[in-house]
C-alpha positions as CSV (number, residue, x, y, z in Angstrom):
1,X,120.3,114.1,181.8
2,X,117.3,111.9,181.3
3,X,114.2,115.0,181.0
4,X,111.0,113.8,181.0
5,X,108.2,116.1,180.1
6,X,103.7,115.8,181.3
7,X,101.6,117.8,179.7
8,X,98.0,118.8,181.1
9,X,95.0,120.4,179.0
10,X,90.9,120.3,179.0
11,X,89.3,118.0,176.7
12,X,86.1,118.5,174.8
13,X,84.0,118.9,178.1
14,X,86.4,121.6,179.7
15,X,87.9,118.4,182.4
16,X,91.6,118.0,183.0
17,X,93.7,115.4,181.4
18,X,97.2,114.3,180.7
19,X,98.2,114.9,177.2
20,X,101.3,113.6,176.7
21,X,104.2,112.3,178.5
22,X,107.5,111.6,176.9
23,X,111.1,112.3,177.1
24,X,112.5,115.3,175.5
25,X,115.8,115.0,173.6
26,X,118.5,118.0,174.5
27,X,120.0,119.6,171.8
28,X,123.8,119.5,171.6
29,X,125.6,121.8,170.0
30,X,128.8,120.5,167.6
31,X,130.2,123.9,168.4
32,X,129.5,123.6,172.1
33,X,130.7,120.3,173.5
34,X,129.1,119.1,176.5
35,X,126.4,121.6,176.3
36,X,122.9,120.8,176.3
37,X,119.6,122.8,175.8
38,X,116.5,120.9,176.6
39,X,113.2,123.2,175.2
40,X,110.5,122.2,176.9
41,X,107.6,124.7,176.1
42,X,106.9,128.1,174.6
43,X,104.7,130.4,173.1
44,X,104.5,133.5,171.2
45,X,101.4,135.1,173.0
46,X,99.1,134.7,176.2
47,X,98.3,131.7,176.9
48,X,94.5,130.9,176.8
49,X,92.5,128.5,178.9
50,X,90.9,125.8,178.6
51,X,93.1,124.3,175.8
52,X,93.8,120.9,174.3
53,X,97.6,120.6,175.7
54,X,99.0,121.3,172.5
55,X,102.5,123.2,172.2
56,X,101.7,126.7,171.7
57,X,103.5,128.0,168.2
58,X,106.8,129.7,168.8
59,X,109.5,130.3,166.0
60,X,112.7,131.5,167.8
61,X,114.8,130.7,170.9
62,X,114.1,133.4,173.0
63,X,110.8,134.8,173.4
64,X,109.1,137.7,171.6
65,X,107.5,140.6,174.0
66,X,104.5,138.6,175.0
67,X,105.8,135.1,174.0
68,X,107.4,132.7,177.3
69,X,110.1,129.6,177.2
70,X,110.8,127.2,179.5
71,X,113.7,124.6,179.3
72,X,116.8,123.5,180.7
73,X,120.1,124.1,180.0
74,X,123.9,122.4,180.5
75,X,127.3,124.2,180.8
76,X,130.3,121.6,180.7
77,X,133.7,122.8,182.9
78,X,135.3,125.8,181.5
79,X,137.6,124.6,178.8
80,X,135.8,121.8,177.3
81,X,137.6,121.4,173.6
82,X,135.8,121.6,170.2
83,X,137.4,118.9,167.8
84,X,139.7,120.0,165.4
85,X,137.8,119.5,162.5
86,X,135.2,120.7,163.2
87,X,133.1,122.7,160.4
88,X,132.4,125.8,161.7
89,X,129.3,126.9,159.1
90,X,127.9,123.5,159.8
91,X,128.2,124.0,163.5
92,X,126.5,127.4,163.4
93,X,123.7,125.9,160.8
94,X,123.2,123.2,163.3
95,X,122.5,125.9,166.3
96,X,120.3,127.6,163.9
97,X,118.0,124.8,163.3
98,X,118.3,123.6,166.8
99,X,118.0,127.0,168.3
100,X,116.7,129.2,166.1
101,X,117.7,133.3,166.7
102,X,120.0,132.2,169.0
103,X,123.3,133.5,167.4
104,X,121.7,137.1,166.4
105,X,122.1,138.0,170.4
106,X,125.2,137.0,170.6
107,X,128.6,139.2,170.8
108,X,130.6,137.5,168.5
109,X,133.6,140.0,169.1
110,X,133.5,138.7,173.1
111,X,132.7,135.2,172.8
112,X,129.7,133.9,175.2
113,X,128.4,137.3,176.0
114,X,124.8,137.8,175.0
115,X,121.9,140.3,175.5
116,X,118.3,139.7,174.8
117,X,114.8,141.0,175.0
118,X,113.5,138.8,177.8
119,X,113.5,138.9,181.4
120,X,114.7,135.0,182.8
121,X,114.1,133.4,185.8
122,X,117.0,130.7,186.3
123,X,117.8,128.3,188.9
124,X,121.0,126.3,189.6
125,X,120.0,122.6,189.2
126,X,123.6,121.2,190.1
127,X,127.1,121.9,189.8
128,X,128.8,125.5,190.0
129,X,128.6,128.6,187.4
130,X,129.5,132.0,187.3
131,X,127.5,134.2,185.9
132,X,129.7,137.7,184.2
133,X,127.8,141.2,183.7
134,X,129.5,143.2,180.9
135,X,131.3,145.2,183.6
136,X,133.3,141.9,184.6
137,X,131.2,141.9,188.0
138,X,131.2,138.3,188.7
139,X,128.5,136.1,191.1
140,X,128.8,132.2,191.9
141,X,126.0,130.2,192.3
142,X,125.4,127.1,193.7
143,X,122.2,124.5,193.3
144,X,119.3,126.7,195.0
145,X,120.9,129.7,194.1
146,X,118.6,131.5,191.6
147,X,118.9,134.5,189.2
148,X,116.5,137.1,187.8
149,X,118.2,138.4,184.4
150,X,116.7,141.8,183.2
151,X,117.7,141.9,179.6
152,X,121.5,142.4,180.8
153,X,124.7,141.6,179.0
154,X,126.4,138.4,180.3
155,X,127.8,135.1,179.8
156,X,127.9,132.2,181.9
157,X,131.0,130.1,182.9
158,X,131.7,126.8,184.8
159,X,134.8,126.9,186.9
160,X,133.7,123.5,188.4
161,X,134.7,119.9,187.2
162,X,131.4,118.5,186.2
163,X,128.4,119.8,184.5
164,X,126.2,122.7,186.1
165,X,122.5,122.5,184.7
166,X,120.1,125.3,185.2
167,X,116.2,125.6,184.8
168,X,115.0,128.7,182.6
169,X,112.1,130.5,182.4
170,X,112.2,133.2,180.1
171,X,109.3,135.5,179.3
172,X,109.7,138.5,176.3
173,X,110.1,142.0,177.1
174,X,110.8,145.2,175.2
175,X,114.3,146.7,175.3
176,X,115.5,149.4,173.8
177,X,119.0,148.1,172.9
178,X,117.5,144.9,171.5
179,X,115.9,144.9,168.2
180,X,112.8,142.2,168.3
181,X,112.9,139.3,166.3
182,X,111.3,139.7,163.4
C-alpha cells in the first residue's frame, strides 16, 4: 500500500502551514512475510500547540503512559510461509530496529499473543481478521468494523485470502500487569 503522509504546524507568526508531505515506507518484517507496519506519528508526552510540525520524540513502538502512536498496519492470510533460511536473530534484530520494544510484549510461548500498556483505537481498512482474547473468545471484523483494545491479551489473525490493513491509534496507559518501558 502506497501511504502518503501531510503534516500541518504554526510557523514563526503562530499561522498554519503544510510542513511536509511525503510517502512513508512500511516496515516489513523478514520474520513476518507479508506484514507491513507503517508509523506514521508519535510522541512521548502532550502534545503542545502552536508547533513547528516536527515529529514529536518517541523511542519505542508502543506508547509510554502519556505518549500516543498512530500508523497502519498489514496482516497477510493466515499461513503465509517464512523462507527456510531464514536467520532468526537477524529477523528479530531487524524488528528491533524497525520496531523498537515491540518483542518485550510479546508471548513467545503462544505465538502472536501480546499485551501492552496502551489503550488502541483500530479500524478495519480492508480485508477480514479475527481478533482472539486470551480466553479463545473470537470477533470477525470487516472494513468499518472498529475495536477499542484496553490493554487486553490478544492476537490477530486473517482467515481471508488477501491482505486485511487496519488504522491504529494507540495512546499509553498504566497497567498493572505491564511493566513500562523503560
Amino acid at each position: 500500500m502506497n501511504v502518503r503522509r501531510v503534516v500541518t504546524g504554526h510557523d514563526s507568526s503562530g499561522k498554519s502551514v503544510f510542513v511536509s508531505d511525503q510517502a512513508v515506507a512500511p516496515i516489513e518484517p523478514a520474520l513476518m512475510p507479508s506484514a507491513e507496519f507503517h508509523r506514521l506519528w508519535g510522541g512521548d508526552a502532550t502534545p503542545q500547540f502552536p508547533d513547528d510540525g516536527a515529529m514529536p520524540p518517541h523511542h519505542t513502538y508502543f506508547a509510554p503512559a502519556g505518549g500516543f502512536r498512530f500508523g497502519l498496519f498489514a496482516i497477510p492470510p493466515d499461513g503465509a510461509e517464512r523462507p527456510a533460511d531464514l536467520d532468526i536473530a537477524a529477523g528479530l534484530a531487524d524488528i528491533e530496529a524497525g520496531m523498537p520494544g515491540m518483542m518485550r510484549y510479546m508471548d513467545h510461548s503462544d505465538p502472536g499473543m501480546h499485551t501492552t500498556n496502551t489503550i488502541d483505537f483500530e479500524i478495519v481498512l480492508e480485508g477480514t481478521v479475527v481478533l482472539e482474547l486470551d480466553d479463545g473468545a473470537e470477533v470477525t471484523l470487516q472494513p468499518g468494523d472498529t475495536v477499542v483494545q484496553n490493554g487486553t491479551r490478544h492476537r490477530w489473525k486473517n482467515p481471508g485470502d488477501t491482505v486485511a490493513r487496519l488504522a491504529v491509534f494507540m495512546c499509553g496507559a498504566q497497567h498493572e500487569g505491564v511493566a513500562p518501558d523503560g
